[in-house]
N, C-alpha and C positions, 0 to 999 in steps of 0.2 A: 504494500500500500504506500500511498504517495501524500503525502500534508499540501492540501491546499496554498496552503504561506510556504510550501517550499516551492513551490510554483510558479508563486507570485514574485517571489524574492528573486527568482532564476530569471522573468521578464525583467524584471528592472533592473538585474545585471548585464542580461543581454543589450538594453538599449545604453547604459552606463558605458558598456564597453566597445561598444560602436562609435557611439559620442567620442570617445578619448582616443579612441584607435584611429579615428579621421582626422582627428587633431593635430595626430600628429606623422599626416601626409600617408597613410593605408587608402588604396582606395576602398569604393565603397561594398562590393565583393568581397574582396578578401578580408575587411574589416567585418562584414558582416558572420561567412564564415569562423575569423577565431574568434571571433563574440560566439556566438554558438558554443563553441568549446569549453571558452572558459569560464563561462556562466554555470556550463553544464561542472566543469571542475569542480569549481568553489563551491557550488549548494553541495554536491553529491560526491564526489570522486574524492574529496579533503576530506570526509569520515572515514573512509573506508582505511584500512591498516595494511592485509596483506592481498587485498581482492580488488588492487587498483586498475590490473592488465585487464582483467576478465570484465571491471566494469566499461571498460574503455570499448575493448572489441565486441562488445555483446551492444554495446548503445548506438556505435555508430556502424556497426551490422545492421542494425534495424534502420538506420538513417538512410544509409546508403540502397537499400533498398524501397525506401518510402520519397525522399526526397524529390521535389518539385521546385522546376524555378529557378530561383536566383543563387540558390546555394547549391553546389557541388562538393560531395563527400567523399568524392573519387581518391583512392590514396592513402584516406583517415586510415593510421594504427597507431598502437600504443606508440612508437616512436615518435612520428609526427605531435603527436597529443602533448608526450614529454617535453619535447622539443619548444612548442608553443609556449607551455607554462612555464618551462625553465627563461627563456627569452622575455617574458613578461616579467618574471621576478627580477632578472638582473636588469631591465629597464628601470622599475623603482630602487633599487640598490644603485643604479650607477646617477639616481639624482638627490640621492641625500649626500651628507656627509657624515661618515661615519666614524671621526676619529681617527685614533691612532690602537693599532692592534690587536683589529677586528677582521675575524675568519669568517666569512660568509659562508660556511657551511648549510647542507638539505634544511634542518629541521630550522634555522633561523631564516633563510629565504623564504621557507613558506610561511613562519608564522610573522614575517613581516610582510608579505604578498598580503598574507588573507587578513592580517588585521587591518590593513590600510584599505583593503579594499572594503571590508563593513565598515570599520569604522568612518568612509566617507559616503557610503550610500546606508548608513542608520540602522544597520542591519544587526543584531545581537552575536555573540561570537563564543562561545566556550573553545578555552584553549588547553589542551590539555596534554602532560606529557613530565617526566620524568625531572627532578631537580636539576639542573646544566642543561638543559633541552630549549634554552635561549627565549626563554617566555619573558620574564622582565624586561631581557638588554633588548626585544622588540619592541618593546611598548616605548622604553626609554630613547630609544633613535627614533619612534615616530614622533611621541611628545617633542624632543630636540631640536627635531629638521621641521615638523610642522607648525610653522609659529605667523601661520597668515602671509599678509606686505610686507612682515618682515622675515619671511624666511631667506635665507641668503643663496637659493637657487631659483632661479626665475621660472624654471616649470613647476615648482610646488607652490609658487605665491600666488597660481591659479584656484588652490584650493583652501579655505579658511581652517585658522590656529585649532591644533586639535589640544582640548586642557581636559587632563584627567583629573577624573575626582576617585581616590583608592578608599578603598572600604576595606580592613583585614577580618577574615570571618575566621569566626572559632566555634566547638562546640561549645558555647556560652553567646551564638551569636542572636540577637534578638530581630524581631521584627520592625520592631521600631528604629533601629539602628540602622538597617537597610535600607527602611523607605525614609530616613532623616538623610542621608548621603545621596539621595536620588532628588531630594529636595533641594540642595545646597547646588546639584548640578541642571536642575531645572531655572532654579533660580539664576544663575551666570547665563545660562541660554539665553534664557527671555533681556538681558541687559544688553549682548554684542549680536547681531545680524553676522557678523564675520569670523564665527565660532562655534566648535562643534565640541558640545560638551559631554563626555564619555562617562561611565560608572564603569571601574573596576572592583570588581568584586573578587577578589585573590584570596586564595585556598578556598573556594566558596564548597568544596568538595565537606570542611572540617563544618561547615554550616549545617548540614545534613543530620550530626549527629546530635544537634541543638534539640535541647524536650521542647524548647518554645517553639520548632518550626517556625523558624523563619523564612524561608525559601518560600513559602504560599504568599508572602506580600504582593511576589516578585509577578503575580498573573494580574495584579490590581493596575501594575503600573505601566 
């Protein structure tokens, strides 16, 4: 079965990612194409763990034989697939600045890929994965490099300051705690038009184990 909002979420990455792929001189075919792709990616193909090949060639099996029009799937395999995402990540890698001493290693390309991509089409994110597995130092180079007119690369100052608000959850985490930090980042929103205000919710896994149930706010807001 399929979630309606993952559906939804997949069109408005597909038109996201045509927008930006034209922008920056793809025509409108082949723009249209890796939109396809990588919309299908990021909703669906970024859960999966060890059953990424198989979802690859089983989807655009069914593409390539269904497919009408303007799009052409002639070719699509898991290589081409790779290949695409991998070129998209180091597209946004190669427009921040990253410091001094920084490996751009798999697990931190994607989770810089896909946090930047929700985080600027509003879209929620559970990120998940092992202590060293580059989940902070992503957040921290987006926080870094996205800072609105003043970011000091001219292609991210198209997109507005991205300002976290972190929440640390524990088992002792409360409901009230949660929806107080989603208030504090509602609040900043409603003040700048040119700013995309985020809720980090870190270790939100240790929240779970909370008697208060906090996590049930989280369907209010």
């Amino acid at each position: 079965t399929v979630s309606l909002r993952d559906v939804n979420r997949c069109i408005k990455l597909l038109n996201w990612f045509h927008e930006i792929l034209q922008k920056r001189g793809m025509t409108y075919k082949e723009a249209l194409r890796r939109s396809m792709v990588l919309s299908l990616m990021t909703c669906y193909h970024s859960r999966l763990s060890n059953k990424r090949a198989g979802f690859i060639n089983e989807t655009f099996r069914y593409f390539k034989a269904t497919a009408r029009g303007e799009i052409s799937f002639a070719g699509l395999d898991s290589s081409i697939v790779e290949k695409y995402i991998h070129e998209e990540e180091m597209f946004w890698i190669e427009n921040i600045n990253p410091g001094e001493g920084i490996a751009f290693n798999k697990p931190l390309r994607e989770n810089l890929f896909l946090m930047i991509v929700c985080i600027l089409n509003r879209i929620p994110i559970f990120v998940v994965g092992k202590p060293g597995s580059s989940k902070s130092l992503a957040i921290e180079l987006i926080t870094t490099n996205f800072q609105g007119e003043g970011s000091t690369n001219a292609f991210i100052r198209n997109f507005p300051a991205i300002n976290v608000f972190s929440h640390q959850c524990s088992p002792l985490s409360t409901a009230q705690g949660i929806e107080k930090i989603f208030e504090f980042a509602i609040k900043a929103q409603s003040i700048s038009s040119n700013m995309c205000a985020v809720v980090l919710l870190d270790e939100v896994g240790l929240a779970e184990q909370s008697p208060h149930l906090p996590l049930k706010v989280l369907h209010k807001l």
